[in-house]
N, C-alpha and C positions, 0 to 999 in steps of 0.2 A: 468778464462781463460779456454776456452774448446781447450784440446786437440787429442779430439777420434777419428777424420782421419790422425794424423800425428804422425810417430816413428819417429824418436826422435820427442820430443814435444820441441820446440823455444819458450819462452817465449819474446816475443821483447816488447820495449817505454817503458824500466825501465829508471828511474833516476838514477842517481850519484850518490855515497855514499848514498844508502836509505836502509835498512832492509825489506825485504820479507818475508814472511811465506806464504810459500805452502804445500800443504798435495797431496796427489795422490788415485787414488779410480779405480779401473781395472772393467771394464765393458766387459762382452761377452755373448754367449748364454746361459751361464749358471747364468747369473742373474749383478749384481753390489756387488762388496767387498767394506766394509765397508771403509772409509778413514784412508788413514795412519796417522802414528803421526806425528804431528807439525814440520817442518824445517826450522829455518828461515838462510835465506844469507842478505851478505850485498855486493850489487854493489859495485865496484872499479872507482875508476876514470880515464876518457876516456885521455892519456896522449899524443894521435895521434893528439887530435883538439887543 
């Protein structure tokens, strides 16, 4: 999921109760930082639908 025109970054069309791992990596003119460590979440369940 590319985030690099948007602050905050939205991650949207996750699933229900699923586990995620994302990592985050900062890009500007002074080049690309290396990715960060591992995070995973887990979705909740949507209790509005």
């Amino acid at each position: 999921f590319d985030c690099q025109a948007f602050n905050p970054c939205n991650v949207t069309g996750l699933l229900q109760q699923t586990f995620y791992t994302f990592r985050v990596r900062a890009y500007n003119e002074g080049g690309e930082s290396p990715g960060s460590h591992n995070v995973t979440a887990r979705t909740r369940v949507d209790l509005s639908k």
